[in-house]
C-alpha positions in Angstrom: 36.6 44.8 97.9 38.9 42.4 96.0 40.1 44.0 93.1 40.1 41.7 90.3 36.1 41.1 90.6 34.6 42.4 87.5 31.7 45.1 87.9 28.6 44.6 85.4 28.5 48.2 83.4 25.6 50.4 83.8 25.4 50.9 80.0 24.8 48.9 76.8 27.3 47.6 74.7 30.2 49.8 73.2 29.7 49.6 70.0 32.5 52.2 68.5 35.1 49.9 71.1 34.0 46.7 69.8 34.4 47.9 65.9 37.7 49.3 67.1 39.6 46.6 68.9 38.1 43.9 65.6 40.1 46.9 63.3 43.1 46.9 66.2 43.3 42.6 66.1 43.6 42.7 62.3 45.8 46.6 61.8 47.9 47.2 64.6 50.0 49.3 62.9 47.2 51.6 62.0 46.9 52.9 65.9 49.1 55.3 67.4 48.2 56.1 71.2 44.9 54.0 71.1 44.0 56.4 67.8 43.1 55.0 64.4 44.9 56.3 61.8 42.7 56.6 59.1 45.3 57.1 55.9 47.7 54.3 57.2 44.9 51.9 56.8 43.6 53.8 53.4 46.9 53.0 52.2 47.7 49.7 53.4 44.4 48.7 51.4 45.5 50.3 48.3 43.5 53.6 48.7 45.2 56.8 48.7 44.2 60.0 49.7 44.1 62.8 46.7 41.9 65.3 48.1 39.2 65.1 45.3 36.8 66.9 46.9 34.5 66.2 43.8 34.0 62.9 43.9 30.3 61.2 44.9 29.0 61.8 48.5 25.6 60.9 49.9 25.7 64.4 52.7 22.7 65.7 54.6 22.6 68.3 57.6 23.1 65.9 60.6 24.5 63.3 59.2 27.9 63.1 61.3 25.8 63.5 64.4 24.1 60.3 63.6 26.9 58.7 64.5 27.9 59.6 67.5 23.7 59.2 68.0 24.6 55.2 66.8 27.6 55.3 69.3 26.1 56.2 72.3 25.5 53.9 74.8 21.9 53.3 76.4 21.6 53.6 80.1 18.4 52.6 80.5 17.0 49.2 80.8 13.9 47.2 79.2 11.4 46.2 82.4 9.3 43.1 82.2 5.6 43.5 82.9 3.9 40.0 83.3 0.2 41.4 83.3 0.5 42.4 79.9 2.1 40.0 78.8 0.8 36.3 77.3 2.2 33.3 78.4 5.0 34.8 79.9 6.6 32.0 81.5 7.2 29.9 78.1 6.7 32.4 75.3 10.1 33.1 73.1 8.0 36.2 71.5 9.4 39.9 72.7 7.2 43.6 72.4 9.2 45.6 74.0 7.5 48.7 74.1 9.5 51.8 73.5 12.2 54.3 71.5 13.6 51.7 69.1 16.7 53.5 68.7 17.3 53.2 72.8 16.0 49.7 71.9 18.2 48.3 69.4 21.2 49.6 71.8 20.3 47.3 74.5 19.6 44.5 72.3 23.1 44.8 70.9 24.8 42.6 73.4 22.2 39.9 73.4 21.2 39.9 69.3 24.3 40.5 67.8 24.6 38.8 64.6 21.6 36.8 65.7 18.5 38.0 63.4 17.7 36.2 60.4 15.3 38.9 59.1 14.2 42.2 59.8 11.1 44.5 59.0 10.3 47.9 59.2 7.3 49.8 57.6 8.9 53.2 59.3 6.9 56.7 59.4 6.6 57.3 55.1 7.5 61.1 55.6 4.2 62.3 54.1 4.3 65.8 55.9 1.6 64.3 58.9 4.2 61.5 59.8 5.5 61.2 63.6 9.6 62.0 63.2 11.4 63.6 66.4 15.1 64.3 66.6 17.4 62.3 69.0 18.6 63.8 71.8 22.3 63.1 71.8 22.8 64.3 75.2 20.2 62.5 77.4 18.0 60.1 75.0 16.5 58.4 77.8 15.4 62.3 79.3 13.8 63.0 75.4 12.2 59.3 75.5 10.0 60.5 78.7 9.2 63.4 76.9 8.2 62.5 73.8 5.8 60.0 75.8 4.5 62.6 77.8 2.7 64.2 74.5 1.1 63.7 71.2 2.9 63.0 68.1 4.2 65.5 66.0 4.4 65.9 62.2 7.3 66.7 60.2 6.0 69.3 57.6 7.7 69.9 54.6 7.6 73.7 55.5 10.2 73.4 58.2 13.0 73.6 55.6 14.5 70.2 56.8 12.0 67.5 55.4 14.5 65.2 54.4 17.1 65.9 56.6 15.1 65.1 59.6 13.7 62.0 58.3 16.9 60.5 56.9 18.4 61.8 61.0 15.8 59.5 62.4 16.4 56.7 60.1 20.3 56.4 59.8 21.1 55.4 63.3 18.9 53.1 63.6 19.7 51.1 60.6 23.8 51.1 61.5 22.2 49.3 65.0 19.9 47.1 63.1 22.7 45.7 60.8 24.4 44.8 64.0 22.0 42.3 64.5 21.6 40.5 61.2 23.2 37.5 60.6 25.3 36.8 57.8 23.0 34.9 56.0 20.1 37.6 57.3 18.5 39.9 55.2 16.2 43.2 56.0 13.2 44.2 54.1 11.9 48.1 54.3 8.8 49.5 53.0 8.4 52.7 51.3 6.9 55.1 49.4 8.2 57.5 46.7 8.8 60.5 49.6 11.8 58.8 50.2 12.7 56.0 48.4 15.6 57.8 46.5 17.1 58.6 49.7 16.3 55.3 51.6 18.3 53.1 48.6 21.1 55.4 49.0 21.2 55.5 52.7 21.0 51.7 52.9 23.8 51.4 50.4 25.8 52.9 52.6 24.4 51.3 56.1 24.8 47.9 54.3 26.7 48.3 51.0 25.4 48.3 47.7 26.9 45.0 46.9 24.1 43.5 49.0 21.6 45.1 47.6 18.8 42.2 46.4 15.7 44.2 45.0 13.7 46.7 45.1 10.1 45.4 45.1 7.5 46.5 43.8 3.7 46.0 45.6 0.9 46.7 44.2 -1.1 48.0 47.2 -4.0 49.5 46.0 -6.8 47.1 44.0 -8.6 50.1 42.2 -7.2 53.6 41.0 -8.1 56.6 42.7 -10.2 59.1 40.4 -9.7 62.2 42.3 -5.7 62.1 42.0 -5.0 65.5 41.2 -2.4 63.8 38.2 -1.5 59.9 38.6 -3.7 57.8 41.0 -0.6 56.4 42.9 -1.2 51.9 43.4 2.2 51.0 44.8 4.8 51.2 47.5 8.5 49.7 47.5 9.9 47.2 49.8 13.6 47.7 49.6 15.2 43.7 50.2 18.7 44.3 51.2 21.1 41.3 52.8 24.3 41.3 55.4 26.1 39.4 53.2 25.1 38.6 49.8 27.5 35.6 49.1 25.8 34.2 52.4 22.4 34.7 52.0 20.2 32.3 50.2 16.9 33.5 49.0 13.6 32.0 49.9 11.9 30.2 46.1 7.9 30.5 45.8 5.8 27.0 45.9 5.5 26.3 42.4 2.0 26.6 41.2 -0.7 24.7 39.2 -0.2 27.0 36.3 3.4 26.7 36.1 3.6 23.0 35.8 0.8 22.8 32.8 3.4 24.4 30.8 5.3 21.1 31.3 4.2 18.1 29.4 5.5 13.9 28.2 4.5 14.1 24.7 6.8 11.2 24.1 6.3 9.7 27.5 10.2 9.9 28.4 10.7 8.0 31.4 12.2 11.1 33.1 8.6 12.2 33.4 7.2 15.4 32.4 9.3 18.8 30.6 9.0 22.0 28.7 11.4 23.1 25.0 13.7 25.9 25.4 15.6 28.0 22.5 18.4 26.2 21.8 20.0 29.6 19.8 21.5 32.5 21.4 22.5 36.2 20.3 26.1 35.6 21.4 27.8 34.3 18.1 30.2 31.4 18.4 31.6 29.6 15.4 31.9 26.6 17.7 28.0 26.8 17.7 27.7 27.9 13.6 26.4 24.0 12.4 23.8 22.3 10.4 21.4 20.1 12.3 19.9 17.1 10.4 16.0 16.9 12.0 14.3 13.6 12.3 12.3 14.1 8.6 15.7 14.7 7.0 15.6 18.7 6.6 18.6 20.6 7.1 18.3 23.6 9.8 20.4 26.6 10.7 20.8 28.9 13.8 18.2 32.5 13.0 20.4 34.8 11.2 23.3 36.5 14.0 22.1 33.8 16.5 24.0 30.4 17.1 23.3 27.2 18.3 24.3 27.4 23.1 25.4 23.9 22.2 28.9 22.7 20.8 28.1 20.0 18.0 29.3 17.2 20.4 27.4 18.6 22.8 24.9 18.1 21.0 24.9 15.2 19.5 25.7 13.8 23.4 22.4 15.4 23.9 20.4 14.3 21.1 21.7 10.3 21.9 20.5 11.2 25.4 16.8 11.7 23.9 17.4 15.8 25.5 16.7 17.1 22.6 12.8 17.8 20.6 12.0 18.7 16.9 8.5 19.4 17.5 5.8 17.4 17.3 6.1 16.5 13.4 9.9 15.7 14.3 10.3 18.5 11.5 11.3 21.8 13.3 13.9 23.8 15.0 16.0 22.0 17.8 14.6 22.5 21.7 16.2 21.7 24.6 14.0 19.3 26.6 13.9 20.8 30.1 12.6 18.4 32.9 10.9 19.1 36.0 12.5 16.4 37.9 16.2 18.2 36.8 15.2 21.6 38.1 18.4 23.2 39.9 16.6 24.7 42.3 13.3 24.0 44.4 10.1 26.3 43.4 10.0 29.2 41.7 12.4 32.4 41.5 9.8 35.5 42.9 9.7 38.3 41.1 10.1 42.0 42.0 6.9 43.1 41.2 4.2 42.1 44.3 0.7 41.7 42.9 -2.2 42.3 45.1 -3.9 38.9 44.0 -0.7 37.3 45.7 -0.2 39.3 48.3 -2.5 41.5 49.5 -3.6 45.2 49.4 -3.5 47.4 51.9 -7.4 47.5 52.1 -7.1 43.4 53.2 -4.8 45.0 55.8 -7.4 46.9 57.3 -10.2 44.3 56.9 -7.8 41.6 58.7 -7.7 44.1 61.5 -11.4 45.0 61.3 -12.2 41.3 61.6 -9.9 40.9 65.3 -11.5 44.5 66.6 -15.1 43.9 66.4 -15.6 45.8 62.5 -12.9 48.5 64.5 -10.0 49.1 62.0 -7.7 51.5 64.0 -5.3 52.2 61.9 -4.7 53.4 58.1 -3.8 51.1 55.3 -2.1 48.0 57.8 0.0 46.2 55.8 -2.0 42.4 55.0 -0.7 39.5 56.6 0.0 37.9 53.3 2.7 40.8 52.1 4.6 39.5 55.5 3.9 35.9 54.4 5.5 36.4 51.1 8.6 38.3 52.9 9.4 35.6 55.0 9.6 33.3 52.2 11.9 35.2 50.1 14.1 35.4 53.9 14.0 31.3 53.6 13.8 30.9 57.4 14.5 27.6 59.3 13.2 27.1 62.8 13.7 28.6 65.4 14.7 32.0 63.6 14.1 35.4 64.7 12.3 38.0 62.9 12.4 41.6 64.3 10.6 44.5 63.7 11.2 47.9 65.2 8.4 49.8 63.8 5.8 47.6 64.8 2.7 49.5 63.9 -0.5 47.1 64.2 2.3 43.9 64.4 1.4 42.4 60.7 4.5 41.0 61.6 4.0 39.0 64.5 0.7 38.1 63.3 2.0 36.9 60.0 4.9 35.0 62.1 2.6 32.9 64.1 0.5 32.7 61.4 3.4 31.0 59.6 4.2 28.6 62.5 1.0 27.2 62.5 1.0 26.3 58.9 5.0 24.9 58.8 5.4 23.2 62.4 7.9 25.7 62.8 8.9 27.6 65.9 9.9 31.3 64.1 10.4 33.9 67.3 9.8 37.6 67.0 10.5 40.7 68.6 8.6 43.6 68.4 9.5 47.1 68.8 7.0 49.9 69.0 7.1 53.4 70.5 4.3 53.7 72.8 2.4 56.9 70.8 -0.7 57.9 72.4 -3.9 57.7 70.4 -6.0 60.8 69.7 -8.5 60.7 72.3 -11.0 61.2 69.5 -10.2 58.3 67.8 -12.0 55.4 68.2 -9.0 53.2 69.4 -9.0 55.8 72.5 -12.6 55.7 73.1 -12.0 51.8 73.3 -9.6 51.5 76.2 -6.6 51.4 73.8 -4.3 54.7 75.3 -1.7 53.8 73.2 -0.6 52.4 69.7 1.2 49.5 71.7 -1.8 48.7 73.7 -3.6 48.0 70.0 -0.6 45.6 68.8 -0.5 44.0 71.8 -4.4 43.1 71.6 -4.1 42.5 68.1 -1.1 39.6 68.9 -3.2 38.5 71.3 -6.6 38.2 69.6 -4.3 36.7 66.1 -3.1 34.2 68.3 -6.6 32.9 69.7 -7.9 33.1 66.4 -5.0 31.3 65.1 -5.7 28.2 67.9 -9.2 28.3 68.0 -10.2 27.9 64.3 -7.4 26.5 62.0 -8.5 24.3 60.0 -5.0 23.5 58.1 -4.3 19.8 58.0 -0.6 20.4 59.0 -1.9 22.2 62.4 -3.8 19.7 63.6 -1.0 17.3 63.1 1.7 19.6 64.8 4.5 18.1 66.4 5.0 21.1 68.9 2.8 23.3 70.4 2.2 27.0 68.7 3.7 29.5 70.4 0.5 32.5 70.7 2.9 34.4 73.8 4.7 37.2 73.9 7.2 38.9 76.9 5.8 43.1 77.3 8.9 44.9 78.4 9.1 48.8 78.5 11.7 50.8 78.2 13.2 52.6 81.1 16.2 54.1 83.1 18.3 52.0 84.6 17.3 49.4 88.3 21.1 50.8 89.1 21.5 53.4 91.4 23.7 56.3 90.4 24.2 59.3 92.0 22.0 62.4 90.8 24.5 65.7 90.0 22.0 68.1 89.4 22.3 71.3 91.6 20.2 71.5 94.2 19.8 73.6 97.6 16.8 71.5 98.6 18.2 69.8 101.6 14.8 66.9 101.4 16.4 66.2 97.7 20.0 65.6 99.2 18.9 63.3 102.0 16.6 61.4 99.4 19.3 61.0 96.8 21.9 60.2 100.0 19.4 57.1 101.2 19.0 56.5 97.6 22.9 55.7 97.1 22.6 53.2 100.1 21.2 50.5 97.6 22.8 48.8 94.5 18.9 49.0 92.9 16.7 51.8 93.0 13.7 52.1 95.0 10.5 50.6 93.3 12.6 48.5 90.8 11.9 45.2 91.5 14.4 42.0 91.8 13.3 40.8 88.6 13.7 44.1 86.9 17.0 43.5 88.2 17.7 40.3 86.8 16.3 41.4 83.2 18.7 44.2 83.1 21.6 41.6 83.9 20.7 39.6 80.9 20.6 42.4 78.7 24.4 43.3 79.8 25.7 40.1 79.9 24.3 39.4 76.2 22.0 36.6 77.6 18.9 36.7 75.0 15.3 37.9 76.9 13.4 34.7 76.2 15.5 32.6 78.7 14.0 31.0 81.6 14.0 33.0 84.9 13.6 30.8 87.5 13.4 31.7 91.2 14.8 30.0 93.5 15.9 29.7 97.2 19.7 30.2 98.8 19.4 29.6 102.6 17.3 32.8 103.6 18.0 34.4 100.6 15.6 35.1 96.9 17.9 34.3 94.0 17.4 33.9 89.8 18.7 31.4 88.2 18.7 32.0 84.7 18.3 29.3 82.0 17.2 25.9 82.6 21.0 25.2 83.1 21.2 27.9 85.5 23.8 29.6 83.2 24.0 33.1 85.5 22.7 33.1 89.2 22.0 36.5 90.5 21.5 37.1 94.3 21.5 40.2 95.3 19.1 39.6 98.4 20.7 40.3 101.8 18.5 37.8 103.7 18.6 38.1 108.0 23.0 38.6 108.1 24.3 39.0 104.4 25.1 37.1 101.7 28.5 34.1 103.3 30.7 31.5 102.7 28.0 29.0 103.1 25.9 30.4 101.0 27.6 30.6 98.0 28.9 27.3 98.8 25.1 26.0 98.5 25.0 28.3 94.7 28.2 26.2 93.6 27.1 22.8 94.5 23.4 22.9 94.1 23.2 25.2 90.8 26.7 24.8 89.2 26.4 27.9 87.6 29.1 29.3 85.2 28.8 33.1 86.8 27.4 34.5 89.8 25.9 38.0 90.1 25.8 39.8 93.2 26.3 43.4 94.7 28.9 44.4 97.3 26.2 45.3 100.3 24.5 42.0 99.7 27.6 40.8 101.5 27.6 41.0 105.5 31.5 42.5 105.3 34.1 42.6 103.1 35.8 39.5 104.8 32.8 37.9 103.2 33.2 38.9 99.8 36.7 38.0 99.9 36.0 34.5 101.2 33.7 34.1 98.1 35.9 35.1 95.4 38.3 32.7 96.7 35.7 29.8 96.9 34.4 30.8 93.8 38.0 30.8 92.3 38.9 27.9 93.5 36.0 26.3 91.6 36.1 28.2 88.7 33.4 30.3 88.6 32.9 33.4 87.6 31.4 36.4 89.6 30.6 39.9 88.7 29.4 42.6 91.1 26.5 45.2 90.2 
């Protein structure tokens, strides 16, 4: 095999090398033998070690194993399944149906700085709350298990309530800022469990700098009168962004109510405005003046309060017609304030989230009720219109991507192509959703739905139609594009690659099956478009692109992208991939890579020839 052709990595992206060689580019000198060292670069930035072992730490049981959790890489691989899916050919939606921590790994290479928003409603830790531990060692091995059985609860008699809630949580947060975008933001609901620890475990995942709000919604319409002590109507949605000198919130539509507090009493030509105080508590000398009003009285600033204007400020003002004394022209001096001059577009949202505006969790549940035949499924769903007002604080442009990797009944999604049909936008989401069985006594079970994924994936589904079939909105009828109601089912899984199996054996059957086994780049059963999907996932190529088949002699091929950006052939055909064939690839699909495997070729001479054929037209090609 030539030498110099690269080999496509079994595993996702290394995170911990990537960090390291960004640090490396900008601190050489804090690396001795490949090694960071960590009071070189403390020092360099003005921080020096004094061994105060008093000073403020956010510690928990765990916690330095969730890094190396974080670090890991994924070997497995996310496996499209068209029969579940909707519109699979020309959807841009994702439910990838699996461990979102395994998830967000493979997703780093393709989504990396990518995501405008992101959305979790993760487990609340109420004691009856699904929270496993991550198997450091083999997560893929733990991901089959956990599948294998019911959920589990975390009770608060286990001695480590918190600790294993905030294990679960941290590692998948440090992936999930990965794949924000500097102007993204993240938005995570909540209840008081864990709400202390959440604030202070995000201020460390994303800094407390970005912090933006914690909001406040009002979830529950009418108080509960057999609380024991407080009948509990509100969760948190913690708003936290990547960058908060990059990130520009999202303003409400401005509503009837607010603009009958404007008025043209004296039908200026700038049209319609509202008085402000013109005093302030801050006192100035500069603003210590008499003002002469209209009916010749003499006024002052309130006592300890003076005037936010200089006097030739003001009097630039008053020429200017900016400034009101009332209707009788005999009292205080306002500011005239006009619409038309606002600074910014709508209005500034608040942190407290009334149900009237957004929703309760019991419209959640009706929403859900109304898709699944009077069928609710789950507890308190979050309503569509909580998602709606979350995207609007995120200000999203087309063609944005919203992920959620605690998926739940998809609210998201639903509220996302919900959204598109009202805005002529084309948002794109990914879902993420551990595939937790139902209780077979539950009615979910008894209706065909095995699995919590199987009910989101209905409910997208049902949304959608729903969405097409009986909007009446003005703006959809008009639509420019079509709206996207799709969505791409992969599942998470071990890798197509064959590897050889170490485990001790003695049965002779197992040797000779894991011997044939290693005759293949791709494992038995896997399919060539498994294949191809786990190529896009290492090459960073995002999972909505087109996969088109197409034909190379006598040999199956993918191109991928309408461009054909990659071409993957791994097919042998009648005599191995030759010359001529990759020849035909080069001038018929001008592709900027080719991905093959080593057998594909009939003989080494072969795979020489096309490296230097390649080469010579500058084109790369990696080997599985």
């Amino acid at each position: 095999m030539v030498e110099s052709i690269e080999k496509i990595s079994g595993q996702s992206m290394d995170i911990e090398l990537s960090e390291k060689e960004k640090l490396k580019s900008v601190f050489p000198q804090c690396f001795n033998d490949g090694k960071l060292d960590i009071d070189k670069l403390l020092n360099l930035c003005g921080e020096y070690i004094d061994n105060d072992f008093e000073k403020y730490k956010f510690e928990w049981k765990g916690k330095s194993n969730c890094y190396k959790i974080a670090g890991k890489r994924s070997t497995g691989t996310l496996r499209p399944c068209k029969d579940e899916s909707v519109n699979f050919d020309t959807t841009k939606n994702l439910y990838i149906e699996g461990d979102n921590l395994e998830v967000l790994k493979l997703l780093q290479n393709a989504y990396f700085r990518k995501v405008k928003m992101i959305y979790i409603d993760p487990p609340y830790n109420t004691g009856n709350d699904f929270v496993y531990e991550d198997d450091f060692a083999d997560p893929m091995a733990k991901y089959k298990e956990i599948t294998q059985q019911t959920t589990k609860s975390n009770p608060e008699t286990m001695g480590r309530f918190h600790t294993n809630w905030l294990n679960m949580m941290y590692p998948r947060l440090r992936l999930a800022s990965n794949l924000l975008r500097d102007d993204g933001v993240i938005f995570i609901s909540i209840d008081d469990n864990e709400i202390d620890n959440l604030k202070k475990l995000c201020n460390e995942v994303f800094g407390e700098e970005n912090f933006v709000a914690q909001l406040i919604w009002e979830r529950a319409y009418s108080p509960k009168n057999d609380a024991k002590y407080i009948s509990n109507s509100h969760d948190y949605v913690l708003m936290y962004s990547k960058s908060i000198e990059r990130f520009k919130i999202g303003r409400l539509p401005r509503t009837e109510e607010a603009n009958a507090r404007y008025s043209n009493p004296d039908n200026d030509p700038r049209g319609v405005w509202k008085s402000t105080d013109m005093s302030v508590k801050t006192f100035s000398e500069s603003g210590n003046y008499p003002i002469t009003t209209p009916s010749g009285n003499i006024v002052y600033p309130p006592a300890g309060r003076c005037w936010s204007l200089s006097k030739a400020s003001f009097d630039e003002k008053l020429k200017d017609n900016r400034i009101s004394f009332g209707a009788d022209g005999n009292g205080a001096p306002r500011l005239k304030t006009f619409l038309s001059e606002l600074k910014y577009d709508g209005m500034a949202p608040t942190s407290i989230l009334f149900y009237k505006e957004v929703g309760h969790s019991q419209e959640g549940r009706q929403e859900l009720k109304k898709l699944f035949n009077d069928k609710g499924y789950f507890d308190g769903p979050k309503p569509v219109r909580l998602l709606t007002r979350l995207l609007t604080l995120a200000n999203l442009k087309d063609d944005d991507i919203i992920v959620d990797f605690f998926s739940g009944s998809a609210t998201t999604a639903h509220a996302v192509m919900k959204w598109n049909s009202e805005h002529d936008t084309n948002l794109k989401f990914i879902m993420v959703q551990l595939p937790e069985k139902c209780d077979e006594k539950s009615d979910a079970y008894k209706d065909g739905y095995k699995t919590i994924c199987d009910i989101g994936e209905k409910r997208i589904e049902l949304a959608g139609k729903e969405l097409t079939e009986n909007s009446t909105n003005q703006l959809s009828l008009e639509k420019k594009q079509p709206l996207d109601i799709g969505f791409r089912v992969f599942k998470l899984d071990t890798s197509n690659l064959a590897k050889w199996d170490s485990t001790p054996t003695e049965d002779e059957e197992e040797l000779q099956t894991r011997f044939l086994g290693m005759a293949d780049t791709v494992k038995v059963g896997r399919t060539p478009e498994d294949l191809v999907y786990e190529v896009m996932l290492k090459l960073g190529i995002p999972l909505d692109y087109k996969v088109i088949p197409i034909k190379i002699n006598d040999k199956e091929a993918f191109a991928i992208g309408e461009d054909c950006l990659v071409l993957v052939c791994t097919d042998k055909g009648e005599s191995g991939i030759s010359g001529d064939d990759i020849r035909l690839m080069c001038d018929e699909y001008t592709p900027a890579k080719i991905v093959t495997s080593e057998e594909a070729f009939a003989d080494d001479s072969a795979l020489s020839n096309a490296y230097y054929i390649l080469k010579d037209k500058d084109i790369e090609m990696e080997i599985l």
